[in-house]
C-alpha positions as CSV (number, residue, x, y, z in Angstrom):
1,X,0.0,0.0,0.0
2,X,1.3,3.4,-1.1
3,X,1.8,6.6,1.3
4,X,-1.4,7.7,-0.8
5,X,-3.3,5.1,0.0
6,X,-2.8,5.0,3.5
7,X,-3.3,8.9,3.7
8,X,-6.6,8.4,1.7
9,X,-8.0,6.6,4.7
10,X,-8.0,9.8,6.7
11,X,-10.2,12.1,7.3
12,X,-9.2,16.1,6.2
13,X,-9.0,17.0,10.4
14,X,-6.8,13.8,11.5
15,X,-4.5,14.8,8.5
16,X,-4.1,18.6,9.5
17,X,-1.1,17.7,11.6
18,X,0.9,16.5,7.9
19,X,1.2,20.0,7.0
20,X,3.3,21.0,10.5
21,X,5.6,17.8,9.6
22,X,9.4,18.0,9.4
23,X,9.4,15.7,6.5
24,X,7.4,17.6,4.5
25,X,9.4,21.3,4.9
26,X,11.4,22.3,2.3
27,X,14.6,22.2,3.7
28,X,14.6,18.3,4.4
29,X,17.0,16.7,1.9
30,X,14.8,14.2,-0.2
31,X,12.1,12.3,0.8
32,X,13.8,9.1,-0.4
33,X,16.3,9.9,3.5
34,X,12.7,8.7,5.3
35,X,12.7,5.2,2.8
36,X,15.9,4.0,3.7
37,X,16.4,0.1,3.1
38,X,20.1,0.3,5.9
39,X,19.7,2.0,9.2
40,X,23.1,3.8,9.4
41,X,21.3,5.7,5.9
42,X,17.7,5.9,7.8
43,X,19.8,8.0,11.1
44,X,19.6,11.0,9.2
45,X,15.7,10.7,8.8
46,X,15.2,9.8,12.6
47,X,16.9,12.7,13.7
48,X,14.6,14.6,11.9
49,X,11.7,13.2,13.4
50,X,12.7,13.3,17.2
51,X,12.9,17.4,16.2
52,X,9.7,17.1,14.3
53,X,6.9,19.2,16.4
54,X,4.1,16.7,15.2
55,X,6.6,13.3,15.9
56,X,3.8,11.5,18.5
57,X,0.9,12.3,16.1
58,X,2.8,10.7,13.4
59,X,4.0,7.8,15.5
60,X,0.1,7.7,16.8
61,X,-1.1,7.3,13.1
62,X,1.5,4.7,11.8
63,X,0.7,2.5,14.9
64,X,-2.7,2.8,14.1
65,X,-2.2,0.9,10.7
66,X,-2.4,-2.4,10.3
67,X,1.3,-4.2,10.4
68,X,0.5,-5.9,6.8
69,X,-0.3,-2.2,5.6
70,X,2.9,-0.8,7.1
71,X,5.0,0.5,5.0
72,X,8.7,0.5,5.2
73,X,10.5,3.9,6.3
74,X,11.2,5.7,9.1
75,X,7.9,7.4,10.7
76,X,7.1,8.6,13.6
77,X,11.4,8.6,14.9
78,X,10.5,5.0,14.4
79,X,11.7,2.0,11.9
80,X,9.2,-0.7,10.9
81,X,10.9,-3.1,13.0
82,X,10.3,-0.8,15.7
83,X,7.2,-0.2,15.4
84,X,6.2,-4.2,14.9
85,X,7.7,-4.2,18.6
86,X,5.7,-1.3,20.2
87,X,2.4,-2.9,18.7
């Protein structure tokens, strides 16, 4: 399932925290930091997120998807294997 997808499923008011997110400012490199494949590349992307004002919402939402839907990539200052151990 794509980011798109996923986002599709929400509703305008539980996306309005996406806008305030670090990964989506300008000055963040690429979005391809966030869909690392090696954690030593993925560091960058966390650091980003543990600075990002909207980091728990995002870490609330990804939890809230279904481990089969969960994408790979670093959300919410969290990798998927992270996450599979906090659900």
């Amino acid at each position: 399932m794509s980011d798109n997808e996923i986002f599709k499923r929400l509703s305008i008011d539980e996306m309005s925290w996406l806008s305030e997110a670090a990964c989506r400012k300008e000055e963040v490199v690429e979005a391809d930091l966030f869909f690392a494949t090696r954690l030593i590349f993925a560091r960058e992307a966390i650091r980003i997120c543990e600075n990002c004002p909207v980091q728990e919402k995002c870490l609330d939402y990804v939890l809230k998807v279904p481990h089969n839907e969960d994408h790979y990539g670093v959300m919410g200052a969290t990798t998927r294997i992270e996450r599979k151990k906090l659900r």
